[in-house]
BAFI-3210 file (N, C-alpha, C; in Angstrom, 3 decimals, decimal comma, padded with zeros to 6 digits):
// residues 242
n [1|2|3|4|5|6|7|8|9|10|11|12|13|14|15|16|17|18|19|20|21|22|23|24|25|26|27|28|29|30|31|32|33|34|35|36|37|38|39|40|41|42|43|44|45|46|47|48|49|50|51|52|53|54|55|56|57|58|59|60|61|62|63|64|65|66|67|68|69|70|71|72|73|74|75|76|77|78|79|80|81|82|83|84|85|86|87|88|89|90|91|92|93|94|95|96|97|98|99|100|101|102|103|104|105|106|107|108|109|110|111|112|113|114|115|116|117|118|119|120|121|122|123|124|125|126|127|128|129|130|131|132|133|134|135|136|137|138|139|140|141|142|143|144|145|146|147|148|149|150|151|152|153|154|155|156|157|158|159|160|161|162|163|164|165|166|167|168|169|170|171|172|173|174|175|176|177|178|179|180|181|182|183|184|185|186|187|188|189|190|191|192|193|194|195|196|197|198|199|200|201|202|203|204|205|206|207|208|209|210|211|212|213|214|215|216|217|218|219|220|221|222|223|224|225|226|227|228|229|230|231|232|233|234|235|236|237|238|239|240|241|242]
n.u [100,172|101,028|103,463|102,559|099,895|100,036|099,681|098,786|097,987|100,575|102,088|101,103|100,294|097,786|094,489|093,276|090,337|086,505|084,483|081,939|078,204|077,297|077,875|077,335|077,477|078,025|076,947|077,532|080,889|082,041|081,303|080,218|081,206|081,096|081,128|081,461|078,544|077,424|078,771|078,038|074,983|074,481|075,528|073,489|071,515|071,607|071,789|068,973|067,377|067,760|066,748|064,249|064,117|064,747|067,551|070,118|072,808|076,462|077,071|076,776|080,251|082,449|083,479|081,672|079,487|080,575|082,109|079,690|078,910|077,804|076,038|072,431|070,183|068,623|070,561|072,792|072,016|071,724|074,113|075,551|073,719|073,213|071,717|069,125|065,758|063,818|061,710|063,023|065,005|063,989|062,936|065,230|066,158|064,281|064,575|067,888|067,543|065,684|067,791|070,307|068,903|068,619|071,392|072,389|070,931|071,625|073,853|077,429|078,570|080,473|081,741|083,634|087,347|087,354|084,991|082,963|083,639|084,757|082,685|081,478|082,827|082,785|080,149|079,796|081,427|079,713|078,379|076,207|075,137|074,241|072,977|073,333|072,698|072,137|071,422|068,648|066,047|064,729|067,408|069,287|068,314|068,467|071,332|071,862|070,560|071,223|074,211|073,821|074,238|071,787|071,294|073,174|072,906|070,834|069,463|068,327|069,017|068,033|067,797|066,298|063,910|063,696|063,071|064,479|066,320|069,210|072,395|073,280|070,363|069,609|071,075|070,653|067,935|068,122|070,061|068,221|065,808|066,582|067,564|070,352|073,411|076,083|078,111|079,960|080,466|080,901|082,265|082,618|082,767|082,268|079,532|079,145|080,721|079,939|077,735|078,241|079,736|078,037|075,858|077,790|079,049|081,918|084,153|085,081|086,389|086,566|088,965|089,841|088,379|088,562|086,895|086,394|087,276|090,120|090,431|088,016|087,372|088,413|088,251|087,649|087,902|089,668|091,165|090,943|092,500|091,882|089,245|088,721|090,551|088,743|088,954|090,777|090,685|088,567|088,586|090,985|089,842|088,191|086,445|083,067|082,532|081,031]
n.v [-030,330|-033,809|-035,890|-038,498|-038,011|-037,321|-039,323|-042,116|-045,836|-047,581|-045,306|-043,492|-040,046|-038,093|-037,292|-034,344|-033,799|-032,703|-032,432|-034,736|-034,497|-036,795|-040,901|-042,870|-046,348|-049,022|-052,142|-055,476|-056,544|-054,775|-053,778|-056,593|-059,563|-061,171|-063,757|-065,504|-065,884|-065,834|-068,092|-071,080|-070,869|-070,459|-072,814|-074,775|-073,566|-074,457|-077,178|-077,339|-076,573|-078,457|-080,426|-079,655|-079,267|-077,546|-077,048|-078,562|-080,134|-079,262|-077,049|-073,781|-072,397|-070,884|-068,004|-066,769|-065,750|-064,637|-062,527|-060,780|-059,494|-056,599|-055,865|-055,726|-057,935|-059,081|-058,830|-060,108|-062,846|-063,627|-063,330|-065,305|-067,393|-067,470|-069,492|-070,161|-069,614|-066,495|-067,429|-069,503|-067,757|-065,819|-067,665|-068,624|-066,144|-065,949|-068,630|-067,540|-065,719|-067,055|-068,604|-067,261|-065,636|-067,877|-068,710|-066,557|-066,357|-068,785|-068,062|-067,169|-065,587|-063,354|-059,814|-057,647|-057,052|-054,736|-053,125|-053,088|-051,480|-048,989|-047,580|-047,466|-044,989|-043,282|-042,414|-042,011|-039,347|-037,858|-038,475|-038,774|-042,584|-044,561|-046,990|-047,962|-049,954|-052,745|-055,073|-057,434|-056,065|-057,376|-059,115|-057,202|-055,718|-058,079|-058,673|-056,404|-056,620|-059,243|-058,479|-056,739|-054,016|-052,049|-049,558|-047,816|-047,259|-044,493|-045,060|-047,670|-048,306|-049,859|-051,241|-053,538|-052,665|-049,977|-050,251|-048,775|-048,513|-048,197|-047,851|-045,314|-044,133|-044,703|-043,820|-041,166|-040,416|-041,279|-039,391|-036,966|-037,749|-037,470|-035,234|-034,488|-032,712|-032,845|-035,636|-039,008|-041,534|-044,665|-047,650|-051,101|-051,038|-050,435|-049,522|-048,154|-046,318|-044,675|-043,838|-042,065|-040,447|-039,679|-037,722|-036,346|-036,558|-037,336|-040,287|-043,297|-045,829|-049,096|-051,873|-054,074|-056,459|-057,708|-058,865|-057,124|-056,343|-055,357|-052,476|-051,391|-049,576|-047,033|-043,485|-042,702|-041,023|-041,826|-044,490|-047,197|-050,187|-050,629|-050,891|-049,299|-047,252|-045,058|-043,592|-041,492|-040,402|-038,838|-037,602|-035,961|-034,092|-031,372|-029,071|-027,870|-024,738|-021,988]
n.w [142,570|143,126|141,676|141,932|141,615|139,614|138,416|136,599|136,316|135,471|134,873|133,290|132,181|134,330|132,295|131,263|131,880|132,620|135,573|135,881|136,262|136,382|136,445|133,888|133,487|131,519|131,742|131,511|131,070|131,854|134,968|135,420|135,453|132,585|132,096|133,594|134,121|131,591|130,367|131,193|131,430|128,531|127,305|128,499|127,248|124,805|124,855|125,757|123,866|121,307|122,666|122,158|119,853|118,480|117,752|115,942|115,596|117,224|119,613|118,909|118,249|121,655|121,155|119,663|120,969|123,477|121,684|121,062|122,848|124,321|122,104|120,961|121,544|119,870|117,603|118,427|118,134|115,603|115,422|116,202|115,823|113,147|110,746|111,940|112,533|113,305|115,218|116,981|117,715|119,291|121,208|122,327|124,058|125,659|127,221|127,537|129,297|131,588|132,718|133,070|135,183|137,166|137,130|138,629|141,016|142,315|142,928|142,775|140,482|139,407|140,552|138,177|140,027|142,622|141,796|143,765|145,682|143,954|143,447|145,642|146,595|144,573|145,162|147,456|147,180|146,422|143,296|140,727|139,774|137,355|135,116|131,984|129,357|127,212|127,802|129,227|130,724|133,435|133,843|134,287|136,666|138,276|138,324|139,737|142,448|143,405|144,039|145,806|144,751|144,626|146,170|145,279|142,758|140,942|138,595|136,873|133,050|130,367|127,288|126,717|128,061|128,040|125,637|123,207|120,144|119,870|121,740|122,127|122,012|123,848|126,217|125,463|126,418|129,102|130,196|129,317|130,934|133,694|133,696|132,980|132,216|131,751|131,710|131,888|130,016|130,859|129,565|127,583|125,077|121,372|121,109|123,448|123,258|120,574|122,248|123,890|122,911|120,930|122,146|123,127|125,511|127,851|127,110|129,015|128,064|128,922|129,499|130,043|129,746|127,223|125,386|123,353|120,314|119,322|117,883|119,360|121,271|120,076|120,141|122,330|125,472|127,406|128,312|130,801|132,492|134,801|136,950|139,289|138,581|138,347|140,001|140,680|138,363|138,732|141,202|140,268|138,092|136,782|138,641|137,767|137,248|138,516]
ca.u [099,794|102,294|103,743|101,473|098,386|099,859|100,197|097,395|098,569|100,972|102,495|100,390|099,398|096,268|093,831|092,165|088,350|085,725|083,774|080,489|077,440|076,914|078,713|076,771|077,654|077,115|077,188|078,385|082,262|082,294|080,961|079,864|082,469|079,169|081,439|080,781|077,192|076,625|079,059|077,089|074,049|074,577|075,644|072,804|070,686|071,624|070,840|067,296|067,430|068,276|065,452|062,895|064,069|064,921|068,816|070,482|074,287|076,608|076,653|078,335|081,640|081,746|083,868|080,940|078,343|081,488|082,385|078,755|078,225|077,177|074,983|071,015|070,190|068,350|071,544|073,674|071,396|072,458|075,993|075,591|073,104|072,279|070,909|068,079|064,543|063,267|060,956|063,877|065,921|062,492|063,064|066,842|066,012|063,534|065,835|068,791|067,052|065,649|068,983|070,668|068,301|068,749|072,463|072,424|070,011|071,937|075,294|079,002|078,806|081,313|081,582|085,161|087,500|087,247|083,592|081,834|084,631|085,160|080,976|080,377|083,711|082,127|078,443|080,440|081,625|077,885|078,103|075,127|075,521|073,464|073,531|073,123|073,220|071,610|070,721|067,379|065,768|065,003|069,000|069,871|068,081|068,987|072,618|072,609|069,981|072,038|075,186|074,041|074,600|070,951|071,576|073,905|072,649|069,758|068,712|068,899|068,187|068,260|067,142|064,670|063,067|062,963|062,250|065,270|066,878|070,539|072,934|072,850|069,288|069,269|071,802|069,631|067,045|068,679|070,146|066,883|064,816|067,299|068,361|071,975|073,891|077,579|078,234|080,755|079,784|081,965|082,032|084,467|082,775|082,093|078,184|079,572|081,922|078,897|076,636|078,724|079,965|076,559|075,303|078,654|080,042|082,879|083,764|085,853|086,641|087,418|089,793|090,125|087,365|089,107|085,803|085,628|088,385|091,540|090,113|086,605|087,424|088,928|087,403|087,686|088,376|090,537|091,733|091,336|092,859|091,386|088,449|089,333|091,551|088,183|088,427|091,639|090,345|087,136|089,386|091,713|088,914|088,535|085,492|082,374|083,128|079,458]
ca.v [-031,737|-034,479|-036,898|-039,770|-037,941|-036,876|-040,664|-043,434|-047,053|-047,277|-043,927|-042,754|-038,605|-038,026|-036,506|-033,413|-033,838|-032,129|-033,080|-034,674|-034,254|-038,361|-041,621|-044,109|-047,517|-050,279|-053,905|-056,746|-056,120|-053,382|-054,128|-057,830|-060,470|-061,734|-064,865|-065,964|-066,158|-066,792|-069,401|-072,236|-071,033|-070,768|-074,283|-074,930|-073,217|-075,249|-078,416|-077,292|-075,874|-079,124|-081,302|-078,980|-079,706|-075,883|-076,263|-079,799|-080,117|-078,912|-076,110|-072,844|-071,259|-069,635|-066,898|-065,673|-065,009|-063,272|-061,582|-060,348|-058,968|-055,526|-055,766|-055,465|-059,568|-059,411|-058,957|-061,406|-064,498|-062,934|-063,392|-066,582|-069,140|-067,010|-069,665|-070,046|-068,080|-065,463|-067,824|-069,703|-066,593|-065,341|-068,952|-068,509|-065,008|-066,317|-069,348|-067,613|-065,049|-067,873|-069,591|-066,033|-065,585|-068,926|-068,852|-065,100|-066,653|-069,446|-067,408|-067,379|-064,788|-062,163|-058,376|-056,882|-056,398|-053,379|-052,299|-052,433|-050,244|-047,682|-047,221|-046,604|-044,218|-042,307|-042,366|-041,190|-038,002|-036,943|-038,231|-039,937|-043,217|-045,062|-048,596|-048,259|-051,571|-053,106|-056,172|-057,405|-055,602|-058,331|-059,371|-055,893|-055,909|-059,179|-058,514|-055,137|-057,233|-059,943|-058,158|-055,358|-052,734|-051,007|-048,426|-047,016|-046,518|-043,683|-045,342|-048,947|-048,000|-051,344|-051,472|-053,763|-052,068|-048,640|-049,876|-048,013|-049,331|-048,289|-047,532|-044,067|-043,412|-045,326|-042,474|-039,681|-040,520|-041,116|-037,868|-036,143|-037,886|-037,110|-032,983|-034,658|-032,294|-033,509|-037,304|-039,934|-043,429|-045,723|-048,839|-051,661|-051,511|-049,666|-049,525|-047,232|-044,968|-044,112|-043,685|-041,143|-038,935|-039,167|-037,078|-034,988|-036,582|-038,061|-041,722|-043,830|-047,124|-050,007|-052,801|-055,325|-057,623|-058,330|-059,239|-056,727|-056,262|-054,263|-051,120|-051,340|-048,439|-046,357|-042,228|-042,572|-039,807|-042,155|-045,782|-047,807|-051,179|-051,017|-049,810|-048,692|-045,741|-044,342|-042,384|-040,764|-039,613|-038,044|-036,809|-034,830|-033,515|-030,193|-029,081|-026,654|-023,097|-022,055]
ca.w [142,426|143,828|141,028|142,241|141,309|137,790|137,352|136,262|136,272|134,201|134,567|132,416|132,987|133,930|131,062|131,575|132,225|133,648|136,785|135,750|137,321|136,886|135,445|133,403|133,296|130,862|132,871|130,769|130,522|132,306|136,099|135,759|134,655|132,332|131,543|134,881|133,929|130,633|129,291|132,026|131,017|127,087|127,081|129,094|126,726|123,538|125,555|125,511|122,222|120,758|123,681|121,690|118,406|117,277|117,050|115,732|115,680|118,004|120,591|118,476|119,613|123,047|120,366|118,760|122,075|124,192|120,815|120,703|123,816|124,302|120,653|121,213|122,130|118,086|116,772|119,258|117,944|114,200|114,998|117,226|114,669|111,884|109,928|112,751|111,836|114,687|116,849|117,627|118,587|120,437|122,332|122,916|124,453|126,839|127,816|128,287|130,796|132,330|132,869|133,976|136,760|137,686|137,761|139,538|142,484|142,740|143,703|142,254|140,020|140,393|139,632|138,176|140,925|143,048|141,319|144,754|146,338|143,376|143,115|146,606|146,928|144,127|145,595|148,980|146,774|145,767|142,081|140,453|139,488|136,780|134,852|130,529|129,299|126,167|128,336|129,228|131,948|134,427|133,943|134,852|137,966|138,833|138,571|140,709|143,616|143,741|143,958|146,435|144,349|144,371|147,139|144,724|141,303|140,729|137,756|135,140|132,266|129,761|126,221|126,585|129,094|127,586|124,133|122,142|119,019|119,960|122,630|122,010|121,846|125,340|127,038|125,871|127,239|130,401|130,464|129,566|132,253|134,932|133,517|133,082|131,149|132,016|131,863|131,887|129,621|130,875|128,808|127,288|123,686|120,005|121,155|124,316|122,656|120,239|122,641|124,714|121,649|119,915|123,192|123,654|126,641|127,940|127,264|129,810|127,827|130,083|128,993|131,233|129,943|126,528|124,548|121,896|118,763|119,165|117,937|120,016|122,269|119,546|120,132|123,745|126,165|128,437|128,394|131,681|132,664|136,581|137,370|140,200|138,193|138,108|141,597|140,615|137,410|139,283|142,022|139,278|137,076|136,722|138,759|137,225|137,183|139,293]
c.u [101,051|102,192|102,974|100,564|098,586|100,298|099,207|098,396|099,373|101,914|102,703|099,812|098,230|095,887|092,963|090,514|087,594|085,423|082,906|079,738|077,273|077,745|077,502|077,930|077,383|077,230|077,883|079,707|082,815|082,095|080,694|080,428|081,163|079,868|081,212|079,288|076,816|077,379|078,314|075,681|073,764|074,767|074,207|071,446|070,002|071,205|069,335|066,430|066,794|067,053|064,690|062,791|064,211|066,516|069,516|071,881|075,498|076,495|077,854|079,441|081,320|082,234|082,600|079,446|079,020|081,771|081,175|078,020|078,299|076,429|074,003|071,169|069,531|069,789|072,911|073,116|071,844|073,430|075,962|074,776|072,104|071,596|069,612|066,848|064,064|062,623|061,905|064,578|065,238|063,024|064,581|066,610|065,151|064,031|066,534|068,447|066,941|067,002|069,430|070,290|068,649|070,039|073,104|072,157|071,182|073,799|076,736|079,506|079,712|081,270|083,789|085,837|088,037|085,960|082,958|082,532|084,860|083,648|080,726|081,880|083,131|080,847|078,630|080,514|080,572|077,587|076,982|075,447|074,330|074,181|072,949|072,939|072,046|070,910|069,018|066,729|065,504|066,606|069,700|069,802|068,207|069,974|072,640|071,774|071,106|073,265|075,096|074,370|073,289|070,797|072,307|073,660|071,051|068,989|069,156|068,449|068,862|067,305|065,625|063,671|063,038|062,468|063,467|066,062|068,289|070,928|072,804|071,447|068,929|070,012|070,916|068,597|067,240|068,911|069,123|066,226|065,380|067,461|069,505|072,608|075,374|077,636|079,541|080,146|080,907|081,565|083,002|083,652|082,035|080,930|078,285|079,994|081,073|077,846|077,383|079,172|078,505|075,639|076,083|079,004|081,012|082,889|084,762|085,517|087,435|088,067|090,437|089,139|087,666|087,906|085,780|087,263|089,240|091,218|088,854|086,429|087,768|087,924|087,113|088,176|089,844|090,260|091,592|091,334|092,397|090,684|088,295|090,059|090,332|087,830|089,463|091,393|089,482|087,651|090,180|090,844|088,378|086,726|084,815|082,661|081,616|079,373]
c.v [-032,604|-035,167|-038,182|-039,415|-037,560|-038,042|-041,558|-044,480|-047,038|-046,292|-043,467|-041,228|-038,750|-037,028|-035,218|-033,233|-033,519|-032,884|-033,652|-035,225|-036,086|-039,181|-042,611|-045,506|-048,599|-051,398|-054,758|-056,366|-055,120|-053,164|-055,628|-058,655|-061,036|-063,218|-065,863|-067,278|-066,927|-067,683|-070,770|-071,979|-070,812|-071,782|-074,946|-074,998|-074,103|-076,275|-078,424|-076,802|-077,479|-080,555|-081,024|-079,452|-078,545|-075,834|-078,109|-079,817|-079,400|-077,795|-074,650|-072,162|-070,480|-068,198|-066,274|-065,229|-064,279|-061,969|-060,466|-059,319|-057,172|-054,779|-055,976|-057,164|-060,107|-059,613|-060,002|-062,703|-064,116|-063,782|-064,914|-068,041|-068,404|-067,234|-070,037|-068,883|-067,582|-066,716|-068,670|-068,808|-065,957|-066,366|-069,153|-067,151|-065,376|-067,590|-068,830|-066,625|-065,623|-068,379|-068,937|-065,992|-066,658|-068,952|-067,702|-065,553|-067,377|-069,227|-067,617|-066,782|-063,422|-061,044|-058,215|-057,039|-054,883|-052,367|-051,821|-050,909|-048,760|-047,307|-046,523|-045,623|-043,078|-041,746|-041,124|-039,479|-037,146|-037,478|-039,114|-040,516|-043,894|-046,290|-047,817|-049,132|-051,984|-054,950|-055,836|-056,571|-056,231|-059,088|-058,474|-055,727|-056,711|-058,955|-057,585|-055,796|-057,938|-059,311|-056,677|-054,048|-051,363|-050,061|-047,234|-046,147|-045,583|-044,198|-046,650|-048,562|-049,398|-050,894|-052,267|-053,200|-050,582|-048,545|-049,292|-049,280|-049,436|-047,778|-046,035|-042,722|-043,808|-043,821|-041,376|-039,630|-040,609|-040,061|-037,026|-036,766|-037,210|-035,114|-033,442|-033,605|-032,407|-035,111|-037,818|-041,100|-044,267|-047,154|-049,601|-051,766|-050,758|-048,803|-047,959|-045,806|-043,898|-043,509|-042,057|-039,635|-038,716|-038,351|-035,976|-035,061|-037,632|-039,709|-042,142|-045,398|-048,042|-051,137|-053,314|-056,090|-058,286|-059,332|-058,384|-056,793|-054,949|-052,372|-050,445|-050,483|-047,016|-044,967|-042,551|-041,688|-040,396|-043,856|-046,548|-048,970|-052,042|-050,147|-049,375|-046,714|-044,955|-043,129|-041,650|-039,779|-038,610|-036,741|-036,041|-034,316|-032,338|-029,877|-028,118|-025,785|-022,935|-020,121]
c.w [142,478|141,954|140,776|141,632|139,945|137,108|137,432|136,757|134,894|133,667|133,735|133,023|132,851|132,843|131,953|131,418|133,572|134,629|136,466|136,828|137,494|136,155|135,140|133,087|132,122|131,789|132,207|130,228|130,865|134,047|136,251|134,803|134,083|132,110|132,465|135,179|132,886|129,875|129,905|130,920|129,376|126,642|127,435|127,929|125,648|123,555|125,425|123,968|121,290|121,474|122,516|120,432|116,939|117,217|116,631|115,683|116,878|118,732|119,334|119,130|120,680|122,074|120,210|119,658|122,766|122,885|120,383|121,307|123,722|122,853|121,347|121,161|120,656|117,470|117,073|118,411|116,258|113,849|115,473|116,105|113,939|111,388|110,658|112,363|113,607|115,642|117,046|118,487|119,526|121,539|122,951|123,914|125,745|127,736|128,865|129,072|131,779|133,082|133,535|135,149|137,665|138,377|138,501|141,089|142,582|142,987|142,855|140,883|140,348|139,353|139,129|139,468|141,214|142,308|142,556|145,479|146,063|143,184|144,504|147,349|146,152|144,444|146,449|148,563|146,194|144,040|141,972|139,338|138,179|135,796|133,078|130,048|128,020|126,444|128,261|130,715|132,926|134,563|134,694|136,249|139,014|139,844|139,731|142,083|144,217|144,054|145,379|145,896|144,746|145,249|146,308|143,701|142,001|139,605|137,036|134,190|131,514|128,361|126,080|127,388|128,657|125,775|123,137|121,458|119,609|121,445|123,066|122,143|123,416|126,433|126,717|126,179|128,750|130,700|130,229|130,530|133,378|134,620|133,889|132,241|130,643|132,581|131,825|131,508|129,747|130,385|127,976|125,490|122,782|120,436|122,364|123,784|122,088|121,124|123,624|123,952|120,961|121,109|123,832|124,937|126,691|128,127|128,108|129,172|128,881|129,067|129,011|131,018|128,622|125,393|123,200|120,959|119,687|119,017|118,440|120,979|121,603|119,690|121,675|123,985|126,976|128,548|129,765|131,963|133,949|136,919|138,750|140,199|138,084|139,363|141,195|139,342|137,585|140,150|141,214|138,365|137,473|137,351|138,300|137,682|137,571|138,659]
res [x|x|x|x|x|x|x|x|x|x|x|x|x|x|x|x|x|x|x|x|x|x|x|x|x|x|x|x|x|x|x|x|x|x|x|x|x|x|x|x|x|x|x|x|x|x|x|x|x|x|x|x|x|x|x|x|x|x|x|x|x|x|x|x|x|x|x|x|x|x|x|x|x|x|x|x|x|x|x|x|x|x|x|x|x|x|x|x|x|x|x|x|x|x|x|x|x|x|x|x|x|x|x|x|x|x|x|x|x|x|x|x|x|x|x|x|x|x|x|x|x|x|x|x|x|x|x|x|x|x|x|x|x|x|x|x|x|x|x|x|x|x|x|x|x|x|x|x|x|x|x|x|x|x|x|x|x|x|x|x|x|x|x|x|x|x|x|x|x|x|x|x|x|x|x|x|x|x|x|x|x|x|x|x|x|x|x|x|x|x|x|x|x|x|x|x|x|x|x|x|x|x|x|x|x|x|x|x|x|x|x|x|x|x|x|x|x|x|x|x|x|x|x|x|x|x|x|x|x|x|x|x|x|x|x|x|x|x|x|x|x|x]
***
């Protein structure tokens, strides 16, 4: 192995990890810059919030909806206008979907760079691809339409759309529908990390989207800054013993 390939970005060595048979994804912070999306339409939101007569004072910090992201969308409105009772947060939830779609169709949303490139380099090499994500399920699908991705993935799986409480309970189910038994959860936050060790596979923290806390990747397999570094990691990984 040349020098080049025993170096990440960074010249950093590569880690020793298997081949797996697939990589899961989360989306928000991880493939789709979500800031893109939802600081317009969160402003947006409050505006109507406030028409209706369910939020009065100003719009809260963009801090505490980026700081929120990849939490179940119950526990985002929590952190975001606590002192608000549920059918408000019901009505923020159906909003800011609304709004999403809206500002998806209407174009200038962007993914990471180098996502489309390093997805369909890995596709190219036989692996199967899939989306995790604690979003809403019409968001999910949005994003990967709009964006051209759906050629790629084999599966979305989305919280609201399969119903599970946590991140974790969302991956095993994924991997049992499919007969995954070797994974990769790549993801930039706490909700990830869990979800990849609470199933016994490898995590690939990203962290290049700068939303969660300092130690929000901590119990990772492998650190990356460009997702991109994810073909070199695939390409050096140790393949199954048959």
């Amino acid at each position: 192995m040349s020098n080049e390939e025993q170096t990440q970005a960074g010249n950093r060595p590569l880690p020793n990890l298997n081949q797996p048979e697939a990589i899961v994804f989360d989306m928000d912070g991880t493939l789709f810059q979500t800031e893109s999306l939802l600081l317009p339409a969160y402003h947006k939101m409050f505006d109507i919030l406030r028409e209706e007569g369910l939020h009065s004072g100003p719009t809260p910090p963009e801090e505490r909806i980026l700081g929120s992201l990849g939490m179940l969308l119950a526990d985002i409105w929590k952190n975001v206008m606590p002192e608000a009772d549920e059918a408000v947060h019901r009505r923020a939830d159906e909003l800011l979907l609304q709004l999403e779609i809206e500002g998806l169709e209407a174009g200038g949303t962007v993914l990471y760079p180098k996502v489309v490139e390093t997805l369909r380099a890995l596709h190219a090499r036989g692996v199967r691809l899939f989306v995790a994500s604690n979003g809403l399920e019409d968001y999910i699908h949005s994003i990967v339409v709009v964006h051209e991705l759906k050629d790629l993935f084999e599966g979305l799986y989305s919280a609201g759309g399969s119903g599970t409480a946590t991140k974790t309970e969302l991956l095993g189910l994924l991997l049992d529908n499919h007969k995954i038994s070797s994974a990769w959860m790549v993801g930039d936050r706490s909700s990830d990390v869990q979800a990849g060790k609470g199933n016994g596979q490898t995590v690939i923290g990203c962290a290049y989207a700068g939303f969660g806390r300092q130690d929000e990747l901590k119990g990772s397999d492998v650190i990356i800054s460009s997702f991109d570094e994810l073909i070199g990691l695939y390409d050096n990984s140790a393949a199954p013993v048959l």
